[in-house]
Residue frames as a rotation matrix with the C-alpha (Angstrom) as fourth column:
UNK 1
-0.455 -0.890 -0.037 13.36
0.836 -0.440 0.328 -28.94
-0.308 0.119 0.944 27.80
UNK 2
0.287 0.559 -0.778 12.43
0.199 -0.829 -0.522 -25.28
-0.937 -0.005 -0.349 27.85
UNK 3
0.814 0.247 0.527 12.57
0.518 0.103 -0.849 -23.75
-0.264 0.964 -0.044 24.40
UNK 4
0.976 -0.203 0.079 14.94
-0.203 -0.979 -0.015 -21.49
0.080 -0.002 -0.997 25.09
UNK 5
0.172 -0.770 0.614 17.45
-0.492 0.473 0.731 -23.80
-0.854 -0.427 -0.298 26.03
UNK 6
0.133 -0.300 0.945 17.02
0.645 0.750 0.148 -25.86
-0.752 0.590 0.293 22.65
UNK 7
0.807 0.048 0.588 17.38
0.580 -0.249 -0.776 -23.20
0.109 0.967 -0.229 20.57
UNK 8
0.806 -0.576 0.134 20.55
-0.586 -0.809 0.049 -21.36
0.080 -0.118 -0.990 22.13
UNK 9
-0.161 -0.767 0.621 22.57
-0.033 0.633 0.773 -24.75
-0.986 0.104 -0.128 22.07
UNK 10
0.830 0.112 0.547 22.06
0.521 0.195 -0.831 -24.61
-0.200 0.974 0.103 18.04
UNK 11
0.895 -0.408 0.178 24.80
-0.273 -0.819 -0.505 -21.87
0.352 0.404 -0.844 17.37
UNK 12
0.254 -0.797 0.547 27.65
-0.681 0.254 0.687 -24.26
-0.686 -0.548 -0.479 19.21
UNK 13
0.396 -0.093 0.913 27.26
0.629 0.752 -0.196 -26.75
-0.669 0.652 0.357 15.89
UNK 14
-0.754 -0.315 0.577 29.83
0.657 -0.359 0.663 -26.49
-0.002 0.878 0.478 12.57
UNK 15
-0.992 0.084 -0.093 26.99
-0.126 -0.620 0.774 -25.29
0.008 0.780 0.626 10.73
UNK 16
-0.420 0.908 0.000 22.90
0.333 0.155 -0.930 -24.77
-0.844 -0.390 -0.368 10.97
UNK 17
-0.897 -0.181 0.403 21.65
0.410 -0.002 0.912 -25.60
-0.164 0.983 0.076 7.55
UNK 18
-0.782 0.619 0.077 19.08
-0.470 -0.666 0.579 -23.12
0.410 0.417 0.811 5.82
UNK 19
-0.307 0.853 -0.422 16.52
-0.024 0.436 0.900 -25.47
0.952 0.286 -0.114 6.30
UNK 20
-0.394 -0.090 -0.915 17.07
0.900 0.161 -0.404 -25.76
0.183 -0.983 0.018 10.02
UNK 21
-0.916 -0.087 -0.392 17.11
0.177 -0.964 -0.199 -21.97
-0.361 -0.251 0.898 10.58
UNK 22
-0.603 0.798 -0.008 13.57
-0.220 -0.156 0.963 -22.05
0.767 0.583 0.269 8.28
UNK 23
0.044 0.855 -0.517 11.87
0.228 0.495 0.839 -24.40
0.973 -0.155 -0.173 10.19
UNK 24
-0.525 0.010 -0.851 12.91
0.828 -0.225 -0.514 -22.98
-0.197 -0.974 0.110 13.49
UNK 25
-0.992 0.065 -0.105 11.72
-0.078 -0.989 0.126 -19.65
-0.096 0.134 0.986 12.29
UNK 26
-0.115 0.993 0.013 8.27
-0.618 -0.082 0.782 -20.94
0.778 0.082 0.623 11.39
UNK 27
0.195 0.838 -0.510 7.45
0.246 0.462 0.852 -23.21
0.950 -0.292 -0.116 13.60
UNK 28
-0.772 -0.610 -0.177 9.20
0.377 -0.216 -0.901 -21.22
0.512 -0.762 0.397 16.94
UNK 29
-0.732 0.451 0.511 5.82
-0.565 -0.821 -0.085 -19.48
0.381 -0.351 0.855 17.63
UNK 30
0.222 0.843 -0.489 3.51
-0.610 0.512 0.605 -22.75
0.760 0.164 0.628 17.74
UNK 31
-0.259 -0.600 -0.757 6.25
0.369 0.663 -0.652 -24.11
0.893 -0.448 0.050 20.32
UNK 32
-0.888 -0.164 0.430 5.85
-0.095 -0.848 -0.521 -20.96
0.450 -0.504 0.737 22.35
UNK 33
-0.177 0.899 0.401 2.33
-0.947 -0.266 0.178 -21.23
0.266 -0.349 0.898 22.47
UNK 34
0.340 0.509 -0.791 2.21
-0.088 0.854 0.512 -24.85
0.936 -0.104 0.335 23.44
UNK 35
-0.602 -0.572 -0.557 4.80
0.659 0.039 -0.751 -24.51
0.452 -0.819 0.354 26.08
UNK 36
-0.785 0.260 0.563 2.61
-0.324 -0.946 -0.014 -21.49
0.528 -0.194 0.827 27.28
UNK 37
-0.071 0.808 -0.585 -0.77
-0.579 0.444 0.684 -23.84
0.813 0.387 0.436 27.09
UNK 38
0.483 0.666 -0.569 0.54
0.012 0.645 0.764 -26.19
0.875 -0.376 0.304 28.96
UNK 39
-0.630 -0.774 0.070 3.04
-0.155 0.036 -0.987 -24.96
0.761 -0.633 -0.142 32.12
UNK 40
-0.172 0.463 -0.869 2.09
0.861 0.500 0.096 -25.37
0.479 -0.732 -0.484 35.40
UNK 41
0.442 0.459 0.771 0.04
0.390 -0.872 0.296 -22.89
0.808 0.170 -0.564 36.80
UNK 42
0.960 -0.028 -0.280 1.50
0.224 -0.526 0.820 -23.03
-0.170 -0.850 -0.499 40.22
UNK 43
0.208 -0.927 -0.311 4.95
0.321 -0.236 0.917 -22.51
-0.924 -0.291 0.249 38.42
UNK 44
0.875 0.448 0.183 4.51
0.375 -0.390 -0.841 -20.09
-0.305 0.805 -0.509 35.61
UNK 45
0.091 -0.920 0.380 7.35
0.988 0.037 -0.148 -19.04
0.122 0.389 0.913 33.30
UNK 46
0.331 0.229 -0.915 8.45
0.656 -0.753 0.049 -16.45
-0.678 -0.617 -0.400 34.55
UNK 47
0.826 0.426 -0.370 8.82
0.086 -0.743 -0.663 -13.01
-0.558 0.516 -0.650 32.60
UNK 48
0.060 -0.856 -0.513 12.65
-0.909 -0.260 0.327 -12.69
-0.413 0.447 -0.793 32.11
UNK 49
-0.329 -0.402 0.854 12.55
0.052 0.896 0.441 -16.33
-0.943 0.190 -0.274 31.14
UNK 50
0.474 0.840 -0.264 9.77
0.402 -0.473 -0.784 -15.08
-0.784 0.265 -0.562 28.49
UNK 51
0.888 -0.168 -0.428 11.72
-0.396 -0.751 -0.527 -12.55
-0.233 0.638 -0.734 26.72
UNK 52
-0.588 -0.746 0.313 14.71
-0.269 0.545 0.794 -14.83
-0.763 0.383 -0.522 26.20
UNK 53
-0.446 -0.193 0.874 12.90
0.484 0.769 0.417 -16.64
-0.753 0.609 -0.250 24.22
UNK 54
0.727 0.665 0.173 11.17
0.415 -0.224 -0.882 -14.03
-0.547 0.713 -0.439 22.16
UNK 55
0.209 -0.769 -0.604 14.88
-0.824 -0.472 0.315 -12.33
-0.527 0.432 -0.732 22.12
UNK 56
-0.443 -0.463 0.768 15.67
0.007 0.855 0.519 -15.78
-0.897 0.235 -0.375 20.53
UNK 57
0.175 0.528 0.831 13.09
0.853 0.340 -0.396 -16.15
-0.492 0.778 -0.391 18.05
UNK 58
0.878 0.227 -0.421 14.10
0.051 -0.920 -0.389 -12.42
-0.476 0.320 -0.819 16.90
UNK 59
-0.253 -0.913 -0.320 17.52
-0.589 -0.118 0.800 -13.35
-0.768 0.391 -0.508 16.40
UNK 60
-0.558 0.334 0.760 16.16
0.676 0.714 0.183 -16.94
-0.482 0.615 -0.624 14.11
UNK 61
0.367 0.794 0.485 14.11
0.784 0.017 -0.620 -14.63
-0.501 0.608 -0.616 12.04
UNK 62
0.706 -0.327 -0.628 16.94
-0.496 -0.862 -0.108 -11.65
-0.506 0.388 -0.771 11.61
UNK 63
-0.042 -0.805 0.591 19.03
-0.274 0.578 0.768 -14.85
-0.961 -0.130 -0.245 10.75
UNK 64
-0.284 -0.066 0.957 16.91
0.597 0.768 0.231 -16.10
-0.750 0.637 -0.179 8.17
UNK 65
0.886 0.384 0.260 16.08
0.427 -0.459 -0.779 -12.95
-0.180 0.801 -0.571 6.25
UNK 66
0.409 -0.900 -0.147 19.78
-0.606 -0.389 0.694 -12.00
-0.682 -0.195 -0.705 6.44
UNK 67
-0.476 -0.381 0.793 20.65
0.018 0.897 0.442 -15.74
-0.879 0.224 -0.420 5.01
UNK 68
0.176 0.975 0.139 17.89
0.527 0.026 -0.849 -14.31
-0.831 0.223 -0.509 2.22
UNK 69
0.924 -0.204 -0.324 19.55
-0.319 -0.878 -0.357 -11.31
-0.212 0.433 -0.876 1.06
UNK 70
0.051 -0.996 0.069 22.55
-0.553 0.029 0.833 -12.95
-0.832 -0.080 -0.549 0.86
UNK 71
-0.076 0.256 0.964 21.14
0.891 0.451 -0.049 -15.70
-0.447 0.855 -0.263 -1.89
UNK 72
0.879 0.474 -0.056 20.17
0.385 -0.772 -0.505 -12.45
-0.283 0.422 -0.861 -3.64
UNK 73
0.538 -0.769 -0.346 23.40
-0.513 -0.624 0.589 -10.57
-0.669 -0.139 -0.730 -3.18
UNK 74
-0.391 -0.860 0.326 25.51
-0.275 0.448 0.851 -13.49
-0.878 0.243 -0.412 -4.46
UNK 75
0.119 0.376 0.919 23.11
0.767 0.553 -0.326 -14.20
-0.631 0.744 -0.222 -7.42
UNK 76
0.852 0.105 -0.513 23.76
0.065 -0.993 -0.096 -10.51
-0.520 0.049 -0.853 -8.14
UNK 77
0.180 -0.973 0.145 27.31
-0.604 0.007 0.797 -10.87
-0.777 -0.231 -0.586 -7.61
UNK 78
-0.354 -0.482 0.802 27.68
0.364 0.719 0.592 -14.05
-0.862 0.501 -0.079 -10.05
UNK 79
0.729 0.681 0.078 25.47
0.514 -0.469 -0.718 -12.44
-0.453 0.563 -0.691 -12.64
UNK 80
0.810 -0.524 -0.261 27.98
-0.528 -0.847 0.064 -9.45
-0.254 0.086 -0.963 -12.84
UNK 81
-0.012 -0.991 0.130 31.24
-0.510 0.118 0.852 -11.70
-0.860 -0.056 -0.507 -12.92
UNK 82
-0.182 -0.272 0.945 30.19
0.711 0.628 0.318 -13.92
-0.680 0.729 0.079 -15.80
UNK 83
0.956 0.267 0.120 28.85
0.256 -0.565 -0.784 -10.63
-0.142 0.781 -0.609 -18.03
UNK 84
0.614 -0.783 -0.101 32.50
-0.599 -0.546 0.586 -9.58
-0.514 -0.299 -0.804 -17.33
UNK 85
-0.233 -0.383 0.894 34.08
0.339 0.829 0.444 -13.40
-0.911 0.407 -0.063 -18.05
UNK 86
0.425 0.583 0.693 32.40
0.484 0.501 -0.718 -12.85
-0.765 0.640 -0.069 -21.38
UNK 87
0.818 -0.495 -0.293 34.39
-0.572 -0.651 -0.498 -10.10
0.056 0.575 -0.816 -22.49
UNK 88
-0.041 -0.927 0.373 37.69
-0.536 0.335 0.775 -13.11
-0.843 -0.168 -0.511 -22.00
UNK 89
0.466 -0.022 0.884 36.40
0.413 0.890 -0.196 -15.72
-0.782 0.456 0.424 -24.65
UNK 90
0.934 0.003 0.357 38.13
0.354 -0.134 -0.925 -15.43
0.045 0.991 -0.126 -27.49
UNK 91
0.462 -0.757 0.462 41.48
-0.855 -0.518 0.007 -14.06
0.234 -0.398 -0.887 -25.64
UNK 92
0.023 -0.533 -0.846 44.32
0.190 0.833 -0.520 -16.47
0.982 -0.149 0.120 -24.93
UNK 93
0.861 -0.033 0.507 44.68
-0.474 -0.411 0.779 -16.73
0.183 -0.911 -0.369 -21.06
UNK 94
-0.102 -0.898 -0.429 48.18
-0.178 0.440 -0.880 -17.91
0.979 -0.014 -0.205 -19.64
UNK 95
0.556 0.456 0.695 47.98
-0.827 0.216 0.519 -20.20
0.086 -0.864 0.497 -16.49
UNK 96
-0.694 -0.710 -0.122 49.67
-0.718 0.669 0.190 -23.24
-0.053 0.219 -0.974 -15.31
UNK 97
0.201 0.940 0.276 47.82
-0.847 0.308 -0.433 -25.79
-0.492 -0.147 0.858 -16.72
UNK 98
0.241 -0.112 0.964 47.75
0.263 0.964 0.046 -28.91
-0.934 0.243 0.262 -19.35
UNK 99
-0.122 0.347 -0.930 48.40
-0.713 -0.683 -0.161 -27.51
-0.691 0.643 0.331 -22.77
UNK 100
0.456 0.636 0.623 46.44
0.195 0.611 -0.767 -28.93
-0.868 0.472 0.155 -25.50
UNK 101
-0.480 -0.798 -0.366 48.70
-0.364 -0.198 0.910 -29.41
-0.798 0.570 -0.196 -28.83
UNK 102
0.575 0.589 0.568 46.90
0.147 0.609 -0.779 -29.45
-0.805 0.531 0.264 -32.08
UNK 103
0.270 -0.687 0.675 50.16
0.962 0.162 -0.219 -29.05
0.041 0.709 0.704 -34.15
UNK 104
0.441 -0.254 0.861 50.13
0.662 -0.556 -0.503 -25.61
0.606 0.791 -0.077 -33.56
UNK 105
-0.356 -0.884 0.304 53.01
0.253 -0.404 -0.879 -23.62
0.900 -0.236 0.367 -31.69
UNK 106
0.448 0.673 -0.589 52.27
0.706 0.138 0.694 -23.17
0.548 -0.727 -0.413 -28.05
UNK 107
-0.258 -0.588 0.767 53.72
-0.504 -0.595 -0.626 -19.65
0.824 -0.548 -0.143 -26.17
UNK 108
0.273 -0.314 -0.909 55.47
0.573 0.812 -0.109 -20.67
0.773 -0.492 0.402 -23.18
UNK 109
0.198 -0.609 0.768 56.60
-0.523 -0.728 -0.443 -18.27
0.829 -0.314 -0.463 -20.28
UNK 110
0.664 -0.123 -0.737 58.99
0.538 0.763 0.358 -19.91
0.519 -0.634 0.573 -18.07
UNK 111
0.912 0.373 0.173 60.38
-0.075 -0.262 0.962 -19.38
0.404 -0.890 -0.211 -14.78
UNK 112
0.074 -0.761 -0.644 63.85
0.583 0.557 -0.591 -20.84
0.809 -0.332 0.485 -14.37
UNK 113
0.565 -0.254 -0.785 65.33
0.822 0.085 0.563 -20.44
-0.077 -0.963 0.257 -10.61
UNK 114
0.737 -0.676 0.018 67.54
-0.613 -0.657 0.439 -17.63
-0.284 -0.335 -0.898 -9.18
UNK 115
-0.039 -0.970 0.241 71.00
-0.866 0.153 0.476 -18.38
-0.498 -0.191 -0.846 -10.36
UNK 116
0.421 0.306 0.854 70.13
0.129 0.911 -0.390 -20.80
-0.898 0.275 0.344 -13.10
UNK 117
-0.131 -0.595 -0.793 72.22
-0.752 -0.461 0.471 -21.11
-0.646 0.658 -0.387 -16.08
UNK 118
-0.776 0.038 -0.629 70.53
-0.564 0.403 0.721 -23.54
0.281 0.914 -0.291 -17.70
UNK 119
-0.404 0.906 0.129 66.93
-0.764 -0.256 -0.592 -24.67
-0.504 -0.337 0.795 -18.27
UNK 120
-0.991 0.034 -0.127 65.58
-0.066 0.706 0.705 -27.98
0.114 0.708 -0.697 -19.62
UNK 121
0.263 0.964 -0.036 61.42
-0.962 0.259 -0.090 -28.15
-0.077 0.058 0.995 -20.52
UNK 122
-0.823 -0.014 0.568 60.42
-0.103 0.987 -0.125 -31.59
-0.558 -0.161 -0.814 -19.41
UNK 123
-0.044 0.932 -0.359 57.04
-0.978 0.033 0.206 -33.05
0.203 0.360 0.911 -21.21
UNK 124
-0.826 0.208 0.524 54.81
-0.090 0.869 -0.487 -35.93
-0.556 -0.450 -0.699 -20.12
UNK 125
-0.732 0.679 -0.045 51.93
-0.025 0.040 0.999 -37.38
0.681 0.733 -0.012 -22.10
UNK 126
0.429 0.864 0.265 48.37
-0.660 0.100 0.744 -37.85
0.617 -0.494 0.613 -20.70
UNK 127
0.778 0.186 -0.601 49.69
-0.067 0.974 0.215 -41.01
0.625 -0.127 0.770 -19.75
UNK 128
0.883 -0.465 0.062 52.43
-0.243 -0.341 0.908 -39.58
-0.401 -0.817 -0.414 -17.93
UNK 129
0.573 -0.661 0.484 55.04
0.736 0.675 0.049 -41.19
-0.359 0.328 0.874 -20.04
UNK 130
0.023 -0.737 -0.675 58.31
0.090 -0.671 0.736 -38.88
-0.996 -0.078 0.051 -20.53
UNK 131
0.648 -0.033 0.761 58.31
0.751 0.190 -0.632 -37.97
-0.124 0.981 0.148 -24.72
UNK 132
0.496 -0.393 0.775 60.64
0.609 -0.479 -0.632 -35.14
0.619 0.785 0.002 -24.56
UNK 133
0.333 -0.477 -0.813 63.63
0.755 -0.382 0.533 -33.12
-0.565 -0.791 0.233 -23.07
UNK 134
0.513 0.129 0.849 64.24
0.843 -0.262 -0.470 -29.85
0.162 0.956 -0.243 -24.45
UNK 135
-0.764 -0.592 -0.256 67.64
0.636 -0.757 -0.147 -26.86
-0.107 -0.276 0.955 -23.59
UNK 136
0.338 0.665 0.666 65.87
0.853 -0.515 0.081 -23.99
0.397 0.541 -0.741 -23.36
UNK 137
-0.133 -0.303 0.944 67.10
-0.030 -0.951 -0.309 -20.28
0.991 -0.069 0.117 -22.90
UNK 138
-0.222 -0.002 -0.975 67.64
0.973 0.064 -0.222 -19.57
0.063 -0.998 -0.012 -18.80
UNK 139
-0.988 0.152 0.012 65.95
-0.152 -0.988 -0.003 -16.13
0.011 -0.005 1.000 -18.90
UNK 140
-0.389 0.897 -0.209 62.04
0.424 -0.027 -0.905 -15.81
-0.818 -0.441 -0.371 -18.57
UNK 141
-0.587 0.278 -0.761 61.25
-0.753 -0.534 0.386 -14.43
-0.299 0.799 0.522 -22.26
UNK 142
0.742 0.609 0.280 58.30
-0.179 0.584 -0.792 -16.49
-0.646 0.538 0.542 -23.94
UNK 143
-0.895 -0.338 -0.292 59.23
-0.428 0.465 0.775 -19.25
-0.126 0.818 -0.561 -25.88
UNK 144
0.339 0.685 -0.645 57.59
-0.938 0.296 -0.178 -20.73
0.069 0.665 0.743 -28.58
UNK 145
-0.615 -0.369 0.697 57.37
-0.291 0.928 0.235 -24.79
-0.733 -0.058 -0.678 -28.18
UNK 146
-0.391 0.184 -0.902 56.80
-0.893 0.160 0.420 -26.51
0.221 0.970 0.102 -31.17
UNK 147
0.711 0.634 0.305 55.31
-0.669 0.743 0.014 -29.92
-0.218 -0.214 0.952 -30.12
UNK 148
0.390 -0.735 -0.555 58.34
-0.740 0.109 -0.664 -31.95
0.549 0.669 -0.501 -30.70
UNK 149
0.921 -0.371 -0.122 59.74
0.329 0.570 0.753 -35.35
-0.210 -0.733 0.647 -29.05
UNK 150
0.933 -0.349 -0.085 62.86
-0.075 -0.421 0.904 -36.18
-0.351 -0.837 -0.419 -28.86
UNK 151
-0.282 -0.462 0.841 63.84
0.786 0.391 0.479 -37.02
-0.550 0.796 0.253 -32.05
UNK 152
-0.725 0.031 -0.688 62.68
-0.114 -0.991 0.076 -33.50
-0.679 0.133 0.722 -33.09
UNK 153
-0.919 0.393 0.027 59.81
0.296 0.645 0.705 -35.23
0.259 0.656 -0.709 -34.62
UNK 154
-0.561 0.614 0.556 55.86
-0.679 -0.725 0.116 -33.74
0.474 -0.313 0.823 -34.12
UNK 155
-0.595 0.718 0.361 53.66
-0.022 0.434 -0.901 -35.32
-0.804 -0.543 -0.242 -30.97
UNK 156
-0.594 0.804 -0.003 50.54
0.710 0.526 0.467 -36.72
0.377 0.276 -0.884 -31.52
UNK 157
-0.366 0.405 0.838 47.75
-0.347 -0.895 0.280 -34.13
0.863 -0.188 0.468 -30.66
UNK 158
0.564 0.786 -0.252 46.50
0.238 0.138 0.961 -34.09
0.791 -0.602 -0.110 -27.19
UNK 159
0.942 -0.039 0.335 46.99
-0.325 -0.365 0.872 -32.88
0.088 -0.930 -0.356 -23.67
UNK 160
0.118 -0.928 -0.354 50.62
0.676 0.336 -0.656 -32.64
0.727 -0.162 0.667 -22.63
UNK 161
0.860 -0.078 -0.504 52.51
0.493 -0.124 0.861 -31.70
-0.130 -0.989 -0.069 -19.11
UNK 162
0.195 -0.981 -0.019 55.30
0.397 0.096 -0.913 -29.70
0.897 0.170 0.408 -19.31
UNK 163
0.769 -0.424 -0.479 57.71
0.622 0.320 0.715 -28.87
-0.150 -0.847 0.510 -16.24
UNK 164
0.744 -0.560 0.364 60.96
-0.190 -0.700 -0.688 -26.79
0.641 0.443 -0.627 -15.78
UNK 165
0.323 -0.804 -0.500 64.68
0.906 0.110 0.408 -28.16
-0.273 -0.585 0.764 -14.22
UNK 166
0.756 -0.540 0.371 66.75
-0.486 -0.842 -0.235 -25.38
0.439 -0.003 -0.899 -13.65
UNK 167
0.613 -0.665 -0.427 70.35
0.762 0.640 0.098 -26.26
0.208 -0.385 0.899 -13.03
UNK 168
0.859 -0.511 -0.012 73.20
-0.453 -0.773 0.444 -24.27
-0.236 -0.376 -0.896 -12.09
UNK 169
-0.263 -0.899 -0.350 76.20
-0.959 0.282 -0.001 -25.97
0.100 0.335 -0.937 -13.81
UNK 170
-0.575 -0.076 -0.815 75.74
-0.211 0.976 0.058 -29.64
0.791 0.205 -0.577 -12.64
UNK 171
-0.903 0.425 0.064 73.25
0.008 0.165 -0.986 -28.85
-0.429 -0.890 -0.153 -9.71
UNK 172
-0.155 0.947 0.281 69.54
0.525 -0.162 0.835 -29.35
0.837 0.277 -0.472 -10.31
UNK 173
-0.999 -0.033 0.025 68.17
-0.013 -0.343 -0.939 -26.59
0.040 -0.939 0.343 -8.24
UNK 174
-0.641 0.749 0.169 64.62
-0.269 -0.013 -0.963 -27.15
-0.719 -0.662 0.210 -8.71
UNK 175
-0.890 0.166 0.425 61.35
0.407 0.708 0.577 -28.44
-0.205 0.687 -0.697 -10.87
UNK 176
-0.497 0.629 -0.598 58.77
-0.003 -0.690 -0.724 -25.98
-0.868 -0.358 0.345 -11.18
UNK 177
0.578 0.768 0.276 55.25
0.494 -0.060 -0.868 -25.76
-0.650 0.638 -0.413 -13.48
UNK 178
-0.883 -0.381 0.276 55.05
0.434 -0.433 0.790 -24.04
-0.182 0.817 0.547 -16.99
UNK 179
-0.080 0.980 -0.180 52.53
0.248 -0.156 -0.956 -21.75
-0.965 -0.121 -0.231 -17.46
UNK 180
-0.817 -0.002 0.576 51.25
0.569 0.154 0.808 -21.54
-0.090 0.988 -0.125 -21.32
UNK 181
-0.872 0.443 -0.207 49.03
-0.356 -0.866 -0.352 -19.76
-0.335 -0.233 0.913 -23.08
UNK 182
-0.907 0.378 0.185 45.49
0.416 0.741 0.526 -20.83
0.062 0.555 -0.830 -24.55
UNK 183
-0.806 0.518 0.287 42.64
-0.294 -0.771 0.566 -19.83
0.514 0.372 0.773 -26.15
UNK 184
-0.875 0.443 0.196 39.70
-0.020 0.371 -0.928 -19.25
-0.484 -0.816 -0.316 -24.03
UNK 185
-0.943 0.333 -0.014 36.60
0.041 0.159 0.986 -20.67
0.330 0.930 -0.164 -25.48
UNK 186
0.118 0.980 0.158 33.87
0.217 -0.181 0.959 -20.27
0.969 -0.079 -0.234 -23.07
UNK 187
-0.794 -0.173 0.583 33.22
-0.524 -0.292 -0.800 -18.89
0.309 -0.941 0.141 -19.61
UNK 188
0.067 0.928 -0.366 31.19
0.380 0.316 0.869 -21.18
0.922 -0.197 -0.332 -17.23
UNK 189
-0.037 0.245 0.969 29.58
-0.773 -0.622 0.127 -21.23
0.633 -0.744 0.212 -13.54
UNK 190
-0.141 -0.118 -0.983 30.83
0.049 0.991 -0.126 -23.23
0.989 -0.066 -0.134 -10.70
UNK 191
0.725 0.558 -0.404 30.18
0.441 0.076 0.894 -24.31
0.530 -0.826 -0.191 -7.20
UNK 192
0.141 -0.977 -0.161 33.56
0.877 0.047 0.478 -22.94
-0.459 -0.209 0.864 -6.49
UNK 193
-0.022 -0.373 -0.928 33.47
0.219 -0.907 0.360 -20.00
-0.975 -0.195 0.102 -8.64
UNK 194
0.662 0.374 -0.650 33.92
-0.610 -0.235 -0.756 -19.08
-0.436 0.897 0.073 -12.16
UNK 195
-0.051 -0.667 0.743 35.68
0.220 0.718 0.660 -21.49
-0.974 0.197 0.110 -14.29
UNK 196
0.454 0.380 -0.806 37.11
-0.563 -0.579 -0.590 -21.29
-0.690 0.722 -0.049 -17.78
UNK 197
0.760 0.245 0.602 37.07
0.088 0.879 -0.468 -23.45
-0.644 0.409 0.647 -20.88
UNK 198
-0.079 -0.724 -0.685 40.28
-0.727 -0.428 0.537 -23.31
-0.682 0.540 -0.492 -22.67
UNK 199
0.199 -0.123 -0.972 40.95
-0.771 0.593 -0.233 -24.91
0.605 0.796 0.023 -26.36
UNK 200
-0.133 -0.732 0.668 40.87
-0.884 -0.217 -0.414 -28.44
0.448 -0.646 -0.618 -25.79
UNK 201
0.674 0.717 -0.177 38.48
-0.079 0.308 0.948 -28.84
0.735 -0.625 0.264 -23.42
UNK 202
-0.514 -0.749 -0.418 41.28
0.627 0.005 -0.779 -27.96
0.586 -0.663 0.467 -20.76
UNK 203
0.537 0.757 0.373 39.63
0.262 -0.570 0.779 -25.99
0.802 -0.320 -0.504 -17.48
UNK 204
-0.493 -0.834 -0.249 40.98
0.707 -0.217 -0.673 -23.53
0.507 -0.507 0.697 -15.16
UNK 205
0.214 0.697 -0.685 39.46
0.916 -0.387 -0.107 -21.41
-0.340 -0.604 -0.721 -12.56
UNK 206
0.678 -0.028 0.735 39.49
0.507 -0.705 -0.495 -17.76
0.532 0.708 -0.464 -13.47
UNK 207
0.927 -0.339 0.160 41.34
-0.314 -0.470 0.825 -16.94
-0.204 -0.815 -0.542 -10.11
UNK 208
0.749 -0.233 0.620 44.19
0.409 0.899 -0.157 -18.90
-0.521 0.371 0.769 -11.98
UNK 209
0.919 0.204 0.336 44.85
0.393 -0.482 -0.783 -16.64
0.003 0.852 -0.523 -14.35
UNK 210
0.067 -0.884 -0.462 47.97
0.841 -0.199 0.503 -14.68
-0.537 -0.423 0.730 -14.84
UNK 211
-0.633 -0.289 -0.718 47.90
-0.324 -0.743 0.585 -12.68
-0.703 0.603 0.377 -17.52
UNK 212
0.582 0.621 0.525 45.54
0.481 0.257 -0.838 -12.45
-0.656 0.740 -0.149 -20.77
UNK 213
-0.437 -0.187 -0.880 46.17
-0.257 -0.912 0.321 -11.22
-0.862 0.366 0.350 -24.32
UNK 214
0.243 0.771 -0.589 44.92
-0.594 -0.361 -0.718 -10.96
-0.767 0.525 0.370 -27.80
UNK 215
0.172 -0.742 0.648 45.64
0.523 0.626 0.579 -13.77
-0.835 0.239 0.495 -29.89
């Protein structure tokens, strides 16, 4: 198989990992010259066949310094977003997440449907188990939830789910997240992006977000 031929069927696969694209790049010239070394004399490669393959090996080496500057670029790039992240810790972020209850008052901003006249905050423990139903206002103003079952008694601390029914008189028109608010305690780096550490030990991407403010 002529070189030229195995290296222009690469670019028809998913994906041609770094390393590939390396080791074609170095070792594309030692091929060249063997294939050179040994053709047959009375059927020599002929010129235009030639410059294919050096146009080849020119593209595999603009590939892999290209694939070069990009590692660069994006180490740049993350660099810059977490100096930024750092100015969040200490700020509550609001998102729809788990909120963590350590006895103290959690701001709520719910959502209730179009044409809802009445709003009920579900809550689920870790364990998924139902501990509380709770009327709340049909209107989208932050509320303040107090950790409370259903005896108007205070949860246990830890991670709780909460939900929203919206009804319309005796219809349930829908069940939709709660986003909440919570302090952010640390910005990290993931394989995915930035990611942030809320009281807790609750984690949410920063693309998440909704809205920040001062506690």
């Amino acid at each position: 198989m002529e070189i030229a031929s195995a290296l222009t069927a690469a670019p028809s696969s998913p994906a041609v990992p770094k390393a590939a694209i390396t080791s074609d790049y170095s070792t594309f010239l030692k091929m060249l010259t063997t294939q050179m070394q040994n053709q047959d004399p009375l059927d020599p490669m002929s010129s235009a066949d030639f410059a294919v393959q050096l146009a080849t090996f020119s593209g595999v080496e603009q590939q892999t310094r290209t694939n070069q500057w990009l590692e660069t670029l994006n180490g740049q790039f993350g660099t810059m977003g977490m100096a930024q992240l750092a100015g969040w810790v200490g700020q509550e972020a609001r998102a729809e997440v788990p909120v963590w209850y350590d006895g103290s008052p959690v701001t709520l901003s719910p959502e209730p449907a179009a044409g809802a006249d009445r709003a009920v905050l579900v809550v689920h423990d870790s364990g998924g188990r139902l501990v509380s139903r709770e009327d709340l206002p049909a209107s989208a103003e932050p509320y303040l939830w107090l950790g409370s079952d259903a005896a108007g008694n205070p949860l246990p601390h830890g991670s709780y789910t909460l939900t929203l029914e919206s009804h319309a008189g005796e219809r349930h028109l829908a069940t939709t997240p709660v986003e909440s608010y919570a302090r952010i305690v640390e910005a990290q780096s993931g394989p995915g992006g930035a990611v942030l550490l809320l009281a807790g030990g609750v984690r949410v991407a920063a693309a998440q977000i909704t809205a920040l403010r001062m506690p």
